[in-house]
TIKE-360274 format. One record per atom (N, C-alpha, C, CB): residue number from 1; atom name; x, y, z. Coordinates in steps of 0.1 Angstrom, whole numbers. Atoms other than C-alpha are relative to their C-alpha. Glycine has a CB too. Layout:
! residues N
<pos: NUM site: CA x: X y: Y z: Z>
...
//
This chain:
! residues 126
<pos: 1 site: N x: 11 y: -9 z: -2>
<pos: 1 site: CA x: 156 y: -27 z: 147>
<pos: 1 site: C x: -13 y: -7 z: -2>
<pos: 1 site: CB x: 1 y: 13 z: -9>
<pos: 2 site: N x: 14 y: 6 z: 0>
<pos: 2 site: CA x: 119 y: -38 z: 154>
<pos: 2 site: C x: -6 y: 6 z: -12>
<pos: 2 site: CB x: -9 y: 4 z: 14>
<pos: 3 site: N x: 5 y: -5 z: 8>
<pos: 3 site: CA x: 94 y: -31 z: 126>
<pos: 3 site: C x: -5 y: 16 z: 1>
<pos: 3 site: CB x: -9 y: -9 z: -2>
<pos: 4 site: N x: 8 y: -14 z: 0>
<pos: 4 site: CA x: 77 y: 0 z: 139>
<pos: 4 site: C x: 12 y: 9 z: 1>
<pos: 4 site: CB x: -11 y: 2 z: 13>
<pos: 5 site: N x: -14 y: -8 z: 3>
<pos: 5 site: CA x: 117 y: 14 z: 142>
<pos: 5 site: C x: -1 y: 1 z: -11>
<pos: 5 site: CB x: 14 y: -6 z: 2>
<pos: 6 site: N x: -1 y: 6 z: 17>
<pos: 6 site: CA x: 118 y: 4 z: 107>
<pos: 6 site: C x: -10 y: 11 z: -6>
<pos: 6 site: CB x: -6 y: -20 z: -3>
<pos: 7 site: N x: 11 y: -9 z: 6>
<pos: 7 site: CA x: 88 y: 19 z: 99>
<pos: 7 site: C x: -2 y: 17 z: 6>
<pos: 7 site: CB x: -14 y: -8 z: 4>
<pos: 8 site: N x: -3 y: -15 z: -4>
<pos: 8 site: CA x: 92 y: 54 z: 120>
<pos: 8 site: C x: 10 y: 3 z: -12>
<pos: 8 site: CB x: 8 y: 4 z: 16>
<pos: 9 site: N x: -12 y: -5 z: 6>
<pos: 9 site: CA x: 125 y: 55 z: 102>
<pos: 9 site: C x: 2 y: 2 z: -12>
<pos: 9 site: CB x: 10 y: -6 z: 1>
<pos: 10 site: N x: 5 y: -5 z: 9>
<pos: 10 site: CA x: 112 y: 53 z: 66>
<pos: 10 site: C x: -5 y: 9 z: -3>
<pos: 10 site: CB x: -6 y: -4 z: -2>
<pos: 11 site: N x: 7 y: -11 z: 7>
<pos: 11 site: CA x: 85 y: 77 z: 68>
<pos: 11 site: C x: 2 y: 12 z: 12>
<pos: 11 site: CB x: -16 y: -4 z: -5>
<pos: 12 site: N x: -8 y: -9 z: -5>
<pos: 12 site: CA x: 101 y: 101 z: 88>
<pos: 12 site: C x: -2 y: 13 z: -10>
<pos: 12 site: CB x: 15 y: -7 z: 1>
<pos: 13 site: N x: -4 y: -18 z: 9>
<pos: 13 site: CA x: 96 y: 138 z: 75>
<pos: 13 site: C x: -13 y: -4 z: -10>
<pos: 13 site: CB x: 21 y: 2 z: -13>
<pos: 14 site: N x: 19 y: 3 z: 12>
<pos: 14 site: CA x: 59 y: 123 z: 54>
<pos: 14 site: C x: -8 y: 1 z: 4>
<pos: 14 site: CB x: -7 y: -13 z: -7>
<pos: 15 site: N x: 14 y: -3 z: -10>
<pos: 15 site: CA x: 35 y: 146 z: 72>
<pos: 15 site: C x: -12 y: -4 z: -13>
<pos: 15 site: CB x: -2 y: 22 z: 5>
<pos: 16 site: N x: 15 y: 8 z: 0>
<pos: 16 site: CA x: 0 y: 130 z: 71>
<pos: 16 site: C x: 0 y: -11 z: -6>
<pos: 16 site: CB x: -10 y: 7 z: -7>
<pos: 17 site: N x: -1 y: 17 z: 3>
<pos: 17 site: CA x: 12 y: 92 z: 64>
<pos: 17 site: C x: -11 y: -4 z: 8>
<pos: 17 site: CB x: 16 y: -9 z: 5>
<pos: 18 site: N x: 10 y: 10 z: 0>
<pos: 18 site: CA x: -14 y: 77 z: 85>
<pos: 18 site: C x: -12 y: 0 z: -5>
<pos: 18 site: CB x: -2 y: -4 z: 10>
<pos: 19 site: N x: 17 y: -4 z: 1>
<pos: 19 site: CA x: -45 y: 89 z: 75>
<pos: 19 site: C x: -1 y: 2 z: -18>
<pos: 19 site: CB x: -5 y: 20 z: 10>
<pos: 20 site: N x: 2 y: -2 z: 15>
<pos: 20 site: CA x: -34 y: 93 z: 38>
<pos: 20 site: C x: 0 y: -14 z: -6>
<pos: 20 site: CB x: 12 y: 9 z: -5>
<pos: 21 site: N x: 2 y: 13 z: 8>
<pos: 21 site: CA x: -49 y: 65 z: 16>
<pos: 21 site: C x: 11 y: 2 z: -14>
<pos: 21 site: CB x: -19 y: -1 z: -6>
<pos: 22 site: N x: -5 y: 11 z: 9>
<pos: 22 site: CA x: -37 y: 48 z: -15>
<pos: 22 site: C x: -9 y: 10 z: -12>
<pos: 22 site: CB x: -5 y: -20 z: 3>
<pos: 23 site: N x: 6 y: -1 z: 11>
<pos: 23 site: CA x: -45 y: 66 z: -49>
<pos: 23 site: C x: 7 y: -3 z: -13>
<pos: 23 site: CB x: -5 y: 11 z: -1>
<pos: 24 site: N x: 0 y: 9 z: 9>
<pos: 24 site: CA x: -50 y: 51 z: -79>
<pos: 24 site: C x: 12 y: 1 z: -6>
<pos: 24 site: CB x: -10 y: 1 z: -9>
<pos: 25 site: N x: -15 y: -4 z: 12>
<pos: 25 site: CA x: -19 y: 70 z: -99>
<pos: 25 site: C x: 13 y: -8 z: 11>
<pos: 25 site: CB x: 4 y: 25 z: -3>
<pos: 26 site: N x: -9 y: 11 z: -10>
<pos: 26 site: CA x: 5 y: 50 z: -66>
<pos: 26 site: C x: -4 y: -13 z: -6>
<pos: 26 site: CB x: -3 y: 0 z: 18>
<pos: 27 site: N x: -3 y: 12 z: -2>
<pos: 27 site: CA x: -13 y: 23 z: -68>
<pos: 27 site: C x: 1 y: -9 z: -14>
<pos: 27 site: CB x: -9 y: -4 z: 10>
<pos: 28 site: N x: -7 y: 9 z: 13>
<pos: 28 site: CA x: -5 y: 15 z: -104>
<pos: 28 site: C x: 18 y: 2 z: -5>
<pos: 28 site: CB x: -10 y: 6 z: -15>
<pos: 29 site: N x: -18 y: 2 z: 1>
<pos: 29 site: CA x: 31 y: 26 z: -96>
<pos: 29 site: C x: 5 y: -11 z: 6>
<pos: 29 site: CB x: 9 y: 11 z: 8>
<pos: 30 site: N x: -4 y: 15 z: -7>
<pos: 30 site: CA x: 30 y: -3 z: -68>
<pos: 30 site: C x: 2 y: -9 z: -9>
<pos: 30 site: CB x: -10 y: -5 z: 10>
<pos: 31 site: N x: -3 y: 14 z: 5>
<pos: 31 site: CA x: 23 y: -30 z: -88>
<pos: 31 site: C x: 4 y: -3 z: -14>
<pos: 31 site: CB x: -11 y: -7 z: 2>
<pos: 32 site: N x: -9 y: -2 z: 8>
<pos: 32 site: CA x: 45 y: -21 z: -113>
<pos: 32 site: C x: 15 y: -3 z: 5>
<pos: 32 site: CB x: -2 y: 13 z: -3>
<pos: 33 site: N x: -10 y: -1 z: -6>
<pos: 33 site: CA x: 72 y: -23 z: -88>
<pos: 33 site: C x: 0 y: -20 z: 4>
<pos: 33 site: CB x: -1 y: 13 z: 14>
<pos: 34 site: N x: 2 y: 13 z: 1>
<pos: 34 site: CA x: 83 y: -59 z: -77>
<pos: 34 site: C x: -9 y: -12 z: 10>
<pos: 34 site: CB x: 11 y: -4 z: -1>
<pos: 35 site: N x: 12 y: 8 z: -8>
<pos: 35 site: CA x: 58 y: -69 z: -51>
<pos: 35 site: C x: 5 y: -14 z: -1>
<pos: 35 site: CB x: -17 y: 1 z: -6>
<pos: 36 site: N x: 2 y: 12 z: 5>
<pos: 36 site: CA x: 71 y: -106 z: -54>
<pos: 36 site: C x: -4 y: -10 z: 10>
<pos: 36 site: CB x: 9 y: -4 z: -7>
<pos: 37 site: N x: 8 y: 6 z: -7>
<pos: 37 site: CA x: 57 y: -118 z: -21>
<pos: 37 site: C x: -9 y: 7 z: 8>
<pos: 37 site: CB x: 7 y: -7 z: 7>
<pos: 38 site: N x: 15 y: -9 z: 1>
<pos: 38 site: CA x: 24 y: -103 z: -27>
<pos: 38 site: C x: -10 y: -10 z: 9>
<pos: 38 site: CB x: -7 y: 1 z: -20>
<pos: 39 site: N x: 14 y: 11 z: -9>
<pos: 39 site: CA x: 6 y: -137 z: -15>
<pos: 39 site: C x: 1 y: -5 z: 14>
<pos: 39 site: CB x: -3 y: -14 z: -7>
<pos: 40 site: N x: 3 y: -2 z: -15>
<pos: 40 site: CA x: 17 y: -129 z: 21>
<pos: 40 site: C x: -3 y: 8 z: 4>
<pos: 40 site: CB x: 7 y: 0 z: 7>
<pos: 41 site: N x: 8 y: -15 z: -4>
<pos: 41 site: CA x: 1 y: -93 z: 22>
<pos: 41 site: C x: -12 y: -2 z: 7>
<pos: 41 site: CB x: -5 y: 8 z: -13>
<pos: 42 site: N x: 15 y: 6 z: -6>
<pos: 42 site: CA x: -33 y: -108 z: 29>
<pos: 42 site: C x: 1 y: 5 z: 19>
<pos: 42 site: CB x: -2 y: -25 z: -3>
<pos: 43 site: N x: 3 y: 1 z: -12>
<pos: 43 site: CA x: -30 y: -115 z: 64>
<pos: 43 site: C x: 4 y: 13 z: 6>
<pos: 43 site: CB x: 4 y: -12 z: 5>
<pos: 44 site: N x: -1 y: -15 z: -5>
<pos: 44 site: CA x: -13 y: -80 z: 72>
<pos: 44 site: C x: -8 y: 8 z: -6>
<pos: 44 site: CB x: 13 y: 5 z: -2>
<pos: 45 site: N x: 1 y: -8 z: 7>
<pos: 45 site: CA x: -33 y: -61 z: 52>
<pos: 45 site: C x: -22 y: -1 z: 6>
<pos: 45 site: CB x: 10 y: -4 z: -16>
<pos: 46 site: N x: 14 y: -1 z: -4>
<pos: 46 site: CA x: -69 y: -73 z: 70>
<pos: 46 site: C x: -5 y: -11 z: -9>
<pos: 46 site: CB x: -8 y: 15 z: -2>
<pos: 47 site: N x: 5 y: 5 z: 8>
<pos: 47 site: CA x: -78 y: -96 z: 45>
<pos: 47 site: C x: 0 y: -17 z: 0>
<pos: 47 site: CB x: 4 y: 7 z: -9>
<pos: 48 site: N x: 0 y: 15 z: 3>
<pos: 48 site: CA x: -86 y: -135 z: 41>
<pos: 48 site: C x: 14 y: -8 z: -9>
<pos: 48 site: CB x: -15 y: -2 z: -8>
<pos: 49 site: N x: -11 y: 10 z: 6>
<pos: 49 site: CA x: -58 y: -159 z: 29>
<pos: 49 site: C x: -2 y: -5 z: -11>
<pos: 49 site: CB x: 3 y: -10 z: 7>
<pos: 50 site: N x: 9 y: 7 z: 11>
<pos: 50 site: CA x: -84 y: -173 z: 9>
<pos: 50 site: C x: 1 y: 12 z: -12>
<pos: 50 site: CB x: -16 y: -4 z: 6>
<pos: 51 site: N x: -2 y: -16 z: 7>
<pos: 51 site: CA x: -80 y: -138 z: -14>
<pos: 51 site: C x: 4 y: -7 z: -12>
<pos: 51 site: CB x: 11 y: 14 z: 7>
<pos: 52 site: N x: -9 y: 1 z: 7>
<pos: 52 site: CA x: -49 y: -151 z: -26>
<pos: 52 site: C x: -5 y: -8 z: -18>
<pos: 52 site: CB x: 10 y: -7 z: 11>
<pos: 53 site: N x: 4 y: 9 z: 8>
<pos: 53 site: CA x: -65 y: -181 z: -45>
<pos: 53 site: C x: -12 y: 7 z: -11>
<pos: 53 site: CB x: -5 y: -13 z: 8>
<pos: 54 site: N x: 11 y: -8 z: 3>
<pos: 54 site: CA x: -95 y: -162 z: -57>
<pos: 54 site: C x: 6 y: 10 z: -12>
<pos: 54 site: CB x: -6 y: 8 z: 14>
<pos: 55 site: N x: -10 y: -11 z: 13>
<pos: 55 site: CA x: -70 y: -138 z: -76>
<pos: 55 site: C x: 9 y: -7 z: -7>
<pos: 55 site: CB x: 11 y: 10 z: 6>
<pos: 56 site: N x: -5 y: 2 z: 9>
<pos: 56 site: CA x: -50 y: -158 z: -89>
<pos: 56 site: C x: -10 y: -14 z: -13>
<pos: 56 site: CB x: 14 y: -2 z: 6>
<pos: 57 site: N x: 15 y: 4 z: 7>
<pos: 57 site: CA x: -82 y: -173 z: -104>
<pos: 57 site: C x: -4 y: 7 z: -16>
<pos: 57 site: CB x: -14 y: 7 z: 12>
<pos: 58 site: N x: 8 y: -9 z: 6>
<pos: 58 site: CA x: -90 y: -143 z: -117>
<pos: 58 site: C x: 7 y: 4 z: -10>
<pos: 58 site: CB x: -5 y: 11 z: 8>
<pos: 59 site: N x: -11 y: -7 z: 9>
<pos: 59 site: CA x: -57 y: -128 z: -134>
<pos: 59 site: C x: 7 y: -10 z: -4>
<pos: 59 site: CB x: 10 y: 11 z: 7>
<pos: 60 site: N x: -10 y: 11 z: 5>
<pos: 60 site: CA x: -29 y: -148 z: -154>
<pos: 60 site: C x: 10 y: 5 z: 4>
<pos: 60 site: CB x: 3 y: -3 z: -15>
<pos: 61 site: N x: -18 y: -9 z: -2>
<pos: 61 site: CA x: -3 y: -119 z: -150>
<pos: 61 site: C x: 3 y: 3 z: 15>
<pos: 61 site: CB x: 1 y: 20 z: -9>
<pos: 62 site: N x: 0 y: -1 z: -12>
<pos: 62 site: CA x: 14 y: -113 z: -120>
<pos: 62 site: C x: -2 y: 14 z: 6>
<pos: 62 site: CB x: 10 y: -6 z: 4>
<pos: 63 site: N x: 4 y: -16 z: -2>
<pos: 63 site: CA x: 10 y: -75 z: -123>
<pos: 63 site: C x: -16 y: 4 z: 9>
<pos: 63 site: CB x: -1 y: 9 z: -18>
<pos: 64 site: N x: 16 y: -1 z: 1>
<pos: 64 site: CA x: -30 y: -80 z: -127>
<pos: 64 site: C x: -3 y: -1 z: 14>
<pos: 64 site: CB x: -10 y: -13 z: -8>
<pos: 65 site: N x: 1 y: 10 z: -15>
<pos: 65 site: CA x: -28 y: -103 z: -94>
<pos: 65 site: C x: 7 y: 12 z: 13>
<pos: 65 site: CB x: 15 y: -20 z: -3>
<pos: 66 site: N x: -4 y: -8 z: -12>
<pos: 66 site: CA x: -9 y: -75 z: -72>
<pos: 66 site: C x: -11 y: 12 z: -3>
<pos: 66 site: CB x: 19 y: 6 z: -1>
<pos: 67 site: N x: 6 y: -9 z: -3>
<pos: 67 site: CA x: -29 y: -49 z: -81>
<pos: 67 site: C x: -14 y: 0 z: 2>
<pos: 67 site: CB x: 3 y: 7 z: -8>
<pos: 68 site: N x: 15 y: 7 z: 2>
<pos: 68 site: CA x: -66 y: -70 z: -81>
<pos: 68 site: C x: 5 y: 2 z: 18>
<pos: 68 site: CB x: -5 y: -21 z: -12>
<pos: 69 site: N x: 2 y: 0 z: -13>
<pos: 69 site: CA x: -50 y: -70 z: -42>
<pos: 69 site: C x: 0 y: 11 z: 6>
<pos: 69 site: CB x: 7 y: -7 z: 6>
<pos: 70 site: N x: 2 y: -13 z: -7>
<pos: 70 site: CA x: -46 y: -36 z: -34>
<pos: 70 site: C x: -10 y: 1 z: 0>
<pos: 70 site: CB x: 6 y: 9 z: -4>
<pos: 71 site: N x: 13 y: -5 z: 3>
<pos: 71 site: CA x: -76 y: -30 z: -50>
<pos: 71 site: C x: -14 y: -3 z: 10>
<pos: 71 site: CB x: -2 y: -4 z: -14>
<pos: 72 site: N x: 10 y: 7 z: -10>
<pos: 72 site: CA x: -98 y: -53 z: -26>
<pos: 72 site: C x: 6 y: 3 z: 8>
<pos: 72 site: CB x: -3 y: -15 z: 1>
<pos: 73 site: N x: -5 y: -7 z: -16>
<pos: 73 site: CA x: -77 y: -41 z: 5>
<pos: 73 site: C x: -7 y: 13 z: 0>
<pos: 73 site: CB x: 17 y: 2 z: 3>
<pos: 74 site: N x: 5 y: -11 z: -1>
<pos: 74 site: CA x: -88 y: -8 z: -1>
<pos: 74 site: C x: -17 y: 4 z: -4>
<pos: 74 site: CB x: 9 y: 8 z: -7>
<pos: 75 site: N x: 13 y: -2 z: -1>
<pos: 75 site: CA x: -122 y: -14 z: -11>
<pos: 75 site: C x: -8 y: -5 z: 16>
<pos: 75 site: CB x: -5 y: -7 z: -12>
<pos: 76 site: N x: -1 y: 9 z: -13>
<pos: 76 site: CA x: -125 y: -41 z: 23>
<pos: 76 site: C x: -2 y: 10 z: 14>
<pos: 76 site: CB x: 16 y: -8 z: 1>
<pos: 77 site: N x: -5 y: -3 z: -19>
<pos: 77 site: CA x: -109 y: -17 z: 49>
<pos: 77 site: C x: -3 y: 18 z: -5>
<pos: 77 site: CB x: 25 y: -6 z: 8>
<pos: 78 site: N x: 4 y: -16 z: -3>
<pos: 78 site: CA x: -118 y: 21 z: 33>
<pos: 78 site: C x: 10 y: 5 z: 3>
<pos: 78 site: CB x: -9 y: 4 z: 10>
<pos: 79 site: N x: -11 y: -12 z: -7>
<pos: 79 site: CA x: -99 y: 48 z: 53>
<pos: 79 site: C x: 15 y: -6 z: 6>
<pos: 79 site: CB x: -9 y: 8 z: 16>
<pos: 80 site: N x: -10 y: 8 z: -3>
<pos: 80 site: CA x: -78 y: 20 z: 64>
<pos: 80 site: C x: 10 y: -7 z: -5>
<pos: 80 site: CB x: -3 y: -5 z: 3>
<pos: 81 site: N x: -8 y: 6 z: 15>
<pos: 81 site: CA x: -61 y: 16 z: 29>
<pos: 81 site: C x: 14 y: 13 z: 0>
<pos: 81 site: CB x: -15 y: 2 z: -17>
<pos: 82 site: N x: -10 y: -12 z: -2>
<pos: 82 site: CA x: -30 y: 40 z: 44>
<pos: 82 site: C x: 11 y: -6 z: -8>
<pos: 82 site: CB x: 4 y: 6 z: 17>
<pos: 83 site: N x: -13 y: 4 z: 3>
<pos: 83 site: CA x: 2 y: 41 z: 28>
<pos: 83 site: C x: 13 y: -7 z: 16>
<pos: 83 site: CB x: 6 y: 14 z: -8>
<pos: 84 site: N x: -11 y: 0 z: -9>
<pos: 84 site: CA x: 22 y: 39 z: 64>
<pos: 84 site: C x: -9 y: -19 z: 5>
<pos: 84 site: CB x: 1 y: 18 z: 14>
<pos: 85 site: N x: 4 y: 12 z: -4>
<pos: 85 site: CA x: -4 y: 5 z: 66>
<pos: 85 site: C x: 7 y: -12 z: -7>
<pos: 85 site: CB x: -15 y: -1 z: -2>
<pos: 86 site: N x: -7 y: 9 z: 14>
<pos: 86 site: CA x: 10 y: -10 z: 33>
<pos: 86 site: C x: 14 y: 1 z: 5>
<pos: 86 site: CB x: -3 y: 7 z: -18>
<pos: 87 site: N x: -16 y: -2 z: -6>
<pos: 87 site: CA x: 41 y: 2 z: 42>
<pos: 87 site: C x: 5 y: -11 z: 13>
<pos: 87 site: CB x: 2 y: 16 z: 7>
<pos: 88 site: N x: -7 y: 7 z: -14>
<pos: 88 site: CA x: 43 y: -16 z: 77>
<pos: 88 site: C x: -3 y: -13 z: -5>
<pos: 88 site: CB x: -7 y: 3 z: 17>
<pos: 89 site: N x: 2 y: 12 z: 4>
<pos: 89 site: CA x: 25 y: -47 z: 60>
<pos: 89 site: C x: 17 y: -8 z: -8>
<pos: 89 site: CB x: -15 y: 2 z: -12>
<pos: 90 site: N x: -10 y: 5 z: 4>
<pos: 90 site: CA x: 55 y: -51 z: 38>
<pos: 90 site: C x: 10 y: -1 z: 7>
<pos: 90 site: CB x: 2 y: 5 z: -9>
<pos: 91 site: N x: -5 y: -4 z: -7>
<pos: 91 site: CA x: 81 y: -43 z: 62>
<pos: 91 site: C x: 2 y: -14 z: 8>
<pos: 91 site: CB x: -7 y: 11 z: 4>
<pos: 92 site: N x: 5 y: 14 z: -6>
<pos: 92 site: CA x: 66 y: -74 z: 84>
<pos: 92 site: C x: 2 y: -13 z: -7>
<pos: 92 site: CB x: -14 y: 1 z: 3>
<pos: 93 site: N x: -1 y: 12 z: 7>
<pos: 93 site: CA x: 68 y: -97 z: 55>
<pos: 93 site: C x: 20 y: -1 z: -9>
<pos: 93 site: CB x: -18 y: 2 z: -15>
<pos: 94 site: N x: -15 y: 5 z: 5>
<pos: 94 site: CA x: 105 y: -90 z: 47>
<pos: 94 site: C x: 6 y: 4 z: -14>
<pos: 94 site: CB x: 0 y: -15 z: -1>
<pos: 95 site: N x: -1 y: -2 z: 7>
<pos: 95 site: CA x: 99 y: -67 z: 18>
<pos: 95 site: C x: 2 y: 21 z: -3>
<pos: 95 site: CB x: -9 y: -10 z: -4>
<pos: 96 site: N x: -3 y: -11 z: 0>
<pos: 96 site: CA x: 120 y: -34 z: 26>
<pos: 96 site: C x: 1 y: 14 z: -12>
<pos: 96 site: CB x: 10 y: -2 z: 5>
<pos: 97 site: N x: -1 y: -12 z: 11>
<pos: 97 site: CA x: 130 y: -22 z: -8>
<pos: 97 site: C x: -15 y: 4 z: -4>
<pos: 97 site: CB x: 9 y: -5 z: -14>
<pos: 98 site: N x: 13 y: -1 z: 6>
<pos: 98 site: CA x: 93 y: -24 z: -18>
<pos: 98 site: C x: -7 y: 10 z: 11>
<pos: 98 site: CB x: -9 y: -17 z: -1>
<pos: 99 site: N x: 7 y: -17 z: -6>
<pos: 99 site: CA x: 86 y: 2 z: 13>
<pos: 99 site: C x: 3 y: 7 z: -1>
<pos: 99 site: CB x: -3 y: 4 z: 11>
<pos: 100 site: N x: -7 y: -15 z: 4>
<pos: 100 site: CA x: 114 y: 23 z: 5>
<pos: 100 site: C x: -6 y: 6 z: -17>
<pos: 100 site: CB x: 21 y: -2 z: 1>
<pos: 101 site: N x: 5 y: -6 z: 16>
<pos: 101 site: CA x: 98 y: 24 z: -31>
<pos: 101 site: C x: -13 y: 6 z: -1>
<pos: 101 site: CB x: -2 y: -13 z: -12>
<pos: 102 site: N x: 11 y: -10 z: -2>
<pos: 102 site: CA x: 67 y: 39 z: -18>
<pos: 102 site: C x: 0 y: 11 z: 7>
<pos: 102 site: CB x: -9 y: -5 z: 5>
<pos: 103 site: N x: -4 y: -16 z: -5>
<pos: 103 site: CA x: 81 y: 62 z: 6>
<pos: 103 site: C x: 9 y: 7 z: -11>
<pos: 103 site: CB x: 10 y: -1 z: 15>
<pos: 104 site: N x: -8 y: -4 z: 12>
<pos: 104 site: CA x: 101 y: 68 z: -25>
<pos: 104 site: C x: -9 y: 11 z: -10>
<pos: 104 site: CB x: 4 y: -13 z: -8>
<pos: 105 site: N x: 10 y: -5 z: 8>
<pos: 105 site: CA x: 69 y: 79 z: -44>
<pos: 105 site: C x: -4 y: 11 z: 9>
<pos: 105 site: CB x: -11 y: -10 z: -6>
<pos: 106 site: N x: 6 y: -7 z: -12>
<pos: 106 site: CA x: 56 y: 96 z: -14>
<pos: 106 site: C x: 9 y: 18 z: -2>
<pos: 106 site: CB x: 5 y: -11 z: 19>
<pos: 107 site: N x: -8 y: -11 z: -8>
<pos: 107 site: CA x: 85 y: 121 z: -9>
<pos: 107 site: C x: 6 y: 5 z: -15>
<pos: 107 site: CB x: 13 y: -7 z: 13>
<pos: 108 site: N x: 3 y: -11 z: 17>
<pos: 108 site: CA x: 84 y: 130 z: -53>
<pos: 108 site: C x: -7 y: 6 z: -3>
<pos: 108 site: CB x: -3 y: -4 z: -11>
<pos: 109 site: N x: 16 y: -7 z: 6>
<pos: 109 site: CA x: 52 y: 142 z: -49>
<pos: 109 site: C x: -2 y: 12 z: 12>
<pos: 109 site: CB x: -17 y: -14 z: 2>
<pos: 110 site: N x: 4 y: -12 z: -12>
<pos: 110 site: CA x: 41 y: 177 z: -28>
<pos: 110 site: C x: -6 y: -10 z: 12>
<pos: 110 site: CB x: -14 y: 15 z: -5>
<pos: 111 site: N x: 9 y: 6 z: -6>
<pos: 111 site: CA x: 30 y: 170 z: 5>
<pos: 111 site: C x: -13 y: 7 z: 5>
<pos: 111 site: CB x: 7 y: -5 z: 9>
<pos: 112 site: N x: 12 y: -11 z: -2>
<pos: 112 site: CA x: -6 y: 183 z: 14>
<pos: 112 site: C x: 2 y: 4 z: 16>
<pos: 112 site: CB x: -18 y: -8 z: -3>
<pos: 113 site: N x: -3 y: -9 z: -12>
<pos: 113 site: CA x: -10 y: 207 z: 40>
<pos: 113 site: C x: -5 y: -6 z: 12>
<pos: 113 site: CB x: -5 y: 15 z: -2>
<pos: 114 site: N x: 5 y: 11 z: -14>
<pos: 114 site: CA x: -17 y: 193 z: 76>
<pos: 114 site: C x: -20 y: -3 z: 0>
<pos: 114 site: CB x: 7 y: 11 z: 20>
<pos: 115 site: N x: 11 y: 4 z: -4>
<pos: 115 site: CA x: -54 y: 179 z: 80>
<pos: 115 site: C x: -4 y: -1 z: -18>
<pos: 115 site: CB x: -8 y: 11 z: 12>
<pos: 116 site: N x: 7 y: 6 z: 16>
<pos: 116 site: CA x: -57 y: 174 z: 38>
<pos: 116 site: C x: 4 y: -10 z: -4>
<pos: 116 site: CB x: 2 y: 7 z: -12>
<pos: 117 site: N x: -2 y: 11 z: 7>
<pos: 117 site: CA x: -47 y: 142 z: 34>
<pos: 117 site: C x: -8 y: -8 z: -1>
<pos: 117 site: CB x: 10 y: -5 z: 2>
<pos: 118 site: N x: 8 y: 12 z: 2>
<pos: 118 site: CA x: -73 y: 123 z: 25>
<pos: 118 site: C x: 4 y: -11 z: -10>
<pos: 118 site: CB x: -14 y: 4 z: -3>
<pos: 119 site: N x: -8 y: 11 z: 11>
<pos: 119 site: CA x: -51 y: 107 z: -3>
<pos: 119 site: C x: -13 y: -1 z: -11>
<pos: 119 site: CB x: 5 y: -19 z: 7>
<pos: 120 site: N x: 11 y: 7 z: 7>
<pos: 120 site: CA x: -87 y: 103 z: -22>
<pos: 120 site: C x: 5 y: 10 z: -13>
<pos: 120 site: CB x: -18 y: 2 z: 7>
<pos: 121 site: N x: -3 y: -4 z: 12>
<pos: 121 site: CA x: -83 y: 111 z: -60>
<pos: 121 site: C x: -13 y: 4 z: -5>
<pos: 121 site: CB x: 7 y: -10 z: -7>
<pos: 122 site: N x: 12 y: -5 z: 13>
<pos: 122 site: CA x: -108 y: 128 z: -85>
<pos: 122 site: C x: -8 y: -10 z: -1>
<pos: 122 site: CB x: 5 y: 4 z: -16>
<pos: 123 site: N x: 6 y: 15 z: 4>
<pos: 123 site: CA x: -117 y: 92 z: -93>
<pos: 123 site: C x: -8 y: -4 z: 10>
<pos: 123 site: CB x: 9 y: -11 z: -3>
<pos: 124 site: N x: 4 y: 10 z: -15>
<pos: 124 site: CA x: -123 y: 78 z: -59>
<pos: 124 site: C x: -11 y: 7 z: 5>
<pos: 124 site: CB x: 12 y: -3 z: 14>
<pos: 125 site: N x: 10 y: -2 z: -2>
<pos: 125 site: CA x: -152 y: 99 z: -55>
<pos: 125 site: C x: 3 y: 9 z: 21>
<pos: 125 site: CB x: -10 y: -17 z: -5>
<pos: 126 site: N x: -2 y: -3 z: -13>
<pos: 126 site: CA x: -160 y: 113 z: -17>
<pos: 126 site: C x: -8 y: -8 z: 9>
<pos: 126 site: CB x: -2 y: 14 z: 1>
//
């Protein structure tokens, strides 16, 4: 099965995956999870290659280092910081269980009613 098979077939039944961003309370479940080829996300994810080095600059831990990348993807690309984006990014790089572990989170949580998913949290301001 091609990626975007792959990826229908995940989030299957997760009304408002594309348009629903990344908040903060996920994205400190992600990089909790094992992300461990985090420093091929870059290039699916919109972002410079050069990132990679830059972060691990910045962090020692490898937790720090996955989540310092979410965090610049979704500041970078905005509205374009979807779960079904991250999802397909991983997907492409060969890292299934790590999308079924977000559609995993996805499908523990209510889902919002059609046209409310802006995914934006209390925090993330409007």
């Amino acid at each position: 099965m091609d990626i975007q098979g792959q990826l229908d077939e995940l989030t299957a039944g997760l009304r408002g995956i594309d348009g629903l961003r990344i908040t903060d309370l996920h994205l400190d479940e992600i990089t909790n999870s094992h992300l461990e080829k985090w420093r091929l996300l870059p290039s699916h994810l919109e972002l410079a290659q050069i990132v990679v080095s830059d972060i691990e600059r910045e962090h020692r831990d490898e937790r720090g280092r996955r989540r310092r990348l979410l965090q610049l993807w979704r500041e970078r690309t905005g509205n374009r910081a979807t779960y079904r984006r991250l999802i397909g990014a991983l997907l492409r790089i060969g890292c299934r269980e790590d999308a079924e572990y977000i559609c995993g989170l996805l499908r523990d949580q209510p889902q919002p009613p059609t046209g409310e998913a802006s995914g934006l949290s209390s925090s993330e301001g409007l």
